[in-house]
C-alpha positions in Angstrom: 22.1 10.5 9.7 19.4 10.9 7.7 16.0 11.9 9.6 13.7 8.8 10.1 10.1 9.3 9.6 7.9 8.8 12.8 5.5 5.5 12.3 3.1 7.2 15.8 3.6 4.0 17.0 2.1 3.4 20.8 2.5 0.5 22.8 -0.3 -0.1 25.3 -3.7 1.1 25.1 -5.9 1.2 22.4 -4.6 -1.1 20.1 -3.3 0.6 16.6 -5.3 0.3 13.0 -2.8 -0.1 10.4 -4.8 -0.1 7.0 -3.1 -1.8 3.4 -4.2 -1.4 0.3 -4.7 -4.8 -1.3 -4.4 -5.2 -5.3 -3.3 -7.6 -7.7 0.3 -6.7 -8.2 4.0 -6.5 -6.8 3.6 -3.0 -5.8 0.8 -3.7 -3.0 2.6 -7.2 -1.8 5.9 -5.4 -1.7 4.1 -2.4 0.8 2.3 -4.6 3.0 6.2 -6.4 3.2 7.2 -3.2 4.4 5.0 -2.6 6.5 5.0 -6.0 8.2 8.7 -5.7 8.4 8.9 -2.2 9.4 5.7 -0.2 10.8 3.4 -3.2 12.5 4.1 -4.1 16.0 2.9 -5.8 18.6 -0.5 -5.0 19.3 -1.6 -3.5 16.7 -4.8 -4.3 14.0 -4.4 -4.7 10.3 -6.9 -4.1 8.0 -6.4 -5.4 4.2 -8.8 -3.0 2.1 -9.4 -3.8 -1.4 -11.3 -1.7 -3.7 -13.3 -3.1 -6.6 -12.5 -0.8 -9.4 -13.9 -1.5 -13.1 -11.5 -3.4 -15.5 -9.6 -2.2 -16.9 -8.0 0.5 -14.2 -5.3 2.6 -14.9 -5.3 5.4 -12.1 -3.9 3.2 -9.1 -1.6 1.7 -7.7 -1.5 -2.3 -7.2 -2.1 -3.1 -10.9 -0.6 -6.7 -12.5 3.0 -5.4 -12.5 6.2 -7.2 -13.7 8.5 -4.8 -11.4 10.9 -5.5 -8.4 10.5 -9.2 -6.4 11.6 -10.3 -3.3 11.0 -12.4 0.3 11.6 -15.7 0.9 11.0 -18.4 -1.1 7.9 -21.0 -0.4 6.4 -18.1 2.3 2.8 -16.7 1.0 4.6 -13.4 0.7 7.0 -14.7 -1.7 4.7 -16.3 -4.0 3.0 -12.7 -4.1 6.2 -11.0 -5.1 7.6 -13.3 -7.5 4.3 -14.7 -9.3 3.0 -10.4 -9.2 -0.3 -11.5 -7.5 -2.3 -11.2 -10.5 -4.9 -14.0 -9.7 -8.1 -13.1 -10.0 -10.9 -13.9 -7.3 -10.1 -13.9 -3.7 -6.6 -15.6 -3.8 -4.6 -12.6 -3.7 -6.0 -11.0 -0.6 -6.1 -14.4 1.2 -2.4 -14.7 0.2 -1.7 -11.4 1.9 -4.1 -12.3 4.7 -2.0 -15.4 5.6 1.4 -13.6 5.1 0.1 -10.5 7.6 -0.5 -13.8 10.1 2.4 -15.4 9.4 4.5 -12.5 10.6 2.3 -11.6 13.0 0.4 -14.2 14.5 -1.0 -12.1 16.9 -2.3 -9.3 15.4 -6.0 -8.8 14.2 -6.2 -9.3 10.3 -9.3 -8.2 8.5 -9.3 -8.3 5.0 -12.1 -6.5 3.0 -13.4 -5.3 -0.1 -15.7 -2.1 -1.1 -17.5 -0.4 -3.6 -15.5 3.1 -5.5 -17.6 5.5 -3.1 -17.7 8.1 -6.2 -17.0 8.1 -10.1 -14.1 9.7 -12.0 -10.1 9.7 -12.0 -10.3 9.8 -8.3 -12.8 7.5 -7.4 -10.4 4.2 -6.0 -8.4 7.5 -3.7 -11.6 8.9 -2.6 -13.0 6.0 -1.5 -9.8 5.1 0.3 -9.9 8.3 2.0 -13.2 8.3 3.2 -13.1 4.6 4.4 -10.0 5.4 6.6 -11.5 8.3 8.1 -14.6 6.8 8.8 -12.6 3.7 10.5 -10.1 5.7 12.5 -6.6 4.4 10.9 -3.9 6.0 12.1 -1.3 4.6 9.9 -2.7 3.9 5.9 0.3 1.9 3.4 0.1 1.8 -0.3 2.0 0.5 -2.9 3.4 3.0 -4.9 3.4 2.7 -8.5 5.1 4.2 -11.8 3.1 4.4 -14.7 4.0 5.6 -18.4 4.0 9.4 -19.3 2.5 10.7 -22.4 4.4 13.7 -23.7 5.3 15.0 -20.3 1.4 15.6 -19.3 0.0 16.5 -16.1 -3.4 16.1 -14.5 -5.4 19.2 -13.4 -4.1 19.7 -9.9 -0.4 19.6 -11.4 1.0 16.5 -11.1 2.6 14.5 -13.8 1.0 11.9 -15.0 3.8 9.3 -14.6 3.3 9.1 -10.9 1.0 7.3 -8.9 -2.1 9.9 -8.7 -3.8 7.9 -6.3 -0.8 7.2 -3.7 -0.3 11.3 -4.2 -4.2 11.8 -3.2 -3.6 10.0 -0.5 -0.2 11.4 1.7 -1.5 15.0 0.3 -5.5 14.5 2.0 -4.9 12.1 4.8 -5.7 12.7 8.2 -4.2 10.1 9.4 0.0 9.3 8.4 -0.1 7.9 4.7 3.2 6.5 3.9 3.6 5.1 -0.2 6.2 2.1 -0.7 8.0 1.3 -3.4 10.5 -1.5 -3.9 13.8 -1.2 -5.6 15.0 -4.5 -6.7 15.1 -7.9 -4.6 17.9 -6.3 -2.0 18.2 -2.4 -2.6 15.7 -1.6 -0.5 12.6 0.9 -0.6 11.5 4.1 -1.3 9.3 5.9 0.7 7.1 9.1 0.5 5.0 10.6 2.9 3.8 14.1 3.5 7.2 15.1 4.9 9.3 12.8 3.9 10.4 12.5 -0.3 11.9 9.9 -1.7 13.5 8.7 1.8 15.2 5.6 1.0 15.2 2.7 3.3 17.7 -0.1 3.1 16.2 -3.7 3.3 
């Protein structure tokens, strides 16, 4: 059996911060579903962090998306995945807000937006990184997205440009576990990377 990667989840104590990054688009709802569904448990603290990035933005993950759907029909979850949570404004984080509630009544949700920290092709990641530091997350979730190549090119540190640079930033530079989502199709499942872990794939 395949090795499964280890959530550090602790029951008792200090309760757990679990932060999600929040955007517009399929990818983000379909990684908070994940992690609802398969890293937050009792106890612990959600945080939804949203990071205001100039329009357009093209070096993240979470923008308007028309890939993979799924969750139940009529749940706030649901209308994120199949409508691509593209509104503008606050409706899209208070969507996720009441779909982190809604599976987990119990848990502390905070949903909050910030500033890019620093300018350039890794601002949104940087800013990320430094606010989960600075807040003591122990578990950080992104949406994993796939975004066109150009002629095979690659950024300076290596990496091709049609993978998520800012989901890469973050499992390379994290202090904390940082575990990127994506979802393959309504029932196939999701694949998951991590700092240890490539491409695991996860049956729904």
């Amino acid at each position: 059996m395949a090795q499964q990667i280890d959530l550090g989840r602790v029951r008792g104590g200090k309760p757990r911060l679990v932060m999600i990054i929040a955007d517009p688009g399929r990818e983000s709802a379909a990684a908070m579903e994940w992690a609802l569904s398969h890293a937050v448990v009792e106890g612990d603290d959600i945080l939804l962090l949203h990071v205001n990035m100039p329009y357009p933005y093209n070096g993240a993950a979470g923008g308007p998306s028309r890939t993979g759907s799924g969750g139940s029909s009529g749940s706030p979850l649901a209308v994120l995945l199949g409508a691509g949570a593209t509104d503008a404004g606050d409706q899209f984080m208070e969507a996720m807000r009441a779909a982190c509630r809604a599976r987990h009544p119990r848990a502390r949700v905070h949903a909050e937006r910030v500033e890019p920290a620093t300018e350039g092709r890794e601002a949104k990641a940087q800013t990320i990184l430094a606010e989960s530091q600075r807040r003591g997350v122990e578990l950080l979730v992104i949406g994993h997205r796939r975004v066109s190549s150009f002629l095979g090119l690659r950024s300076a540190s290596g990496s091709s440009r049609g993978h998520d640079s800012t989901a890469e930033f973050l499992i390379e530079h994290s202090k904390c576990l940082c575990v990127s989502v994506q979802k393959k199709g309504q029932n196939a499942g999701y694949l998951l990377n991590t700092k240890t872990h490539k491409n695991f794939w996860l049956l729904a």
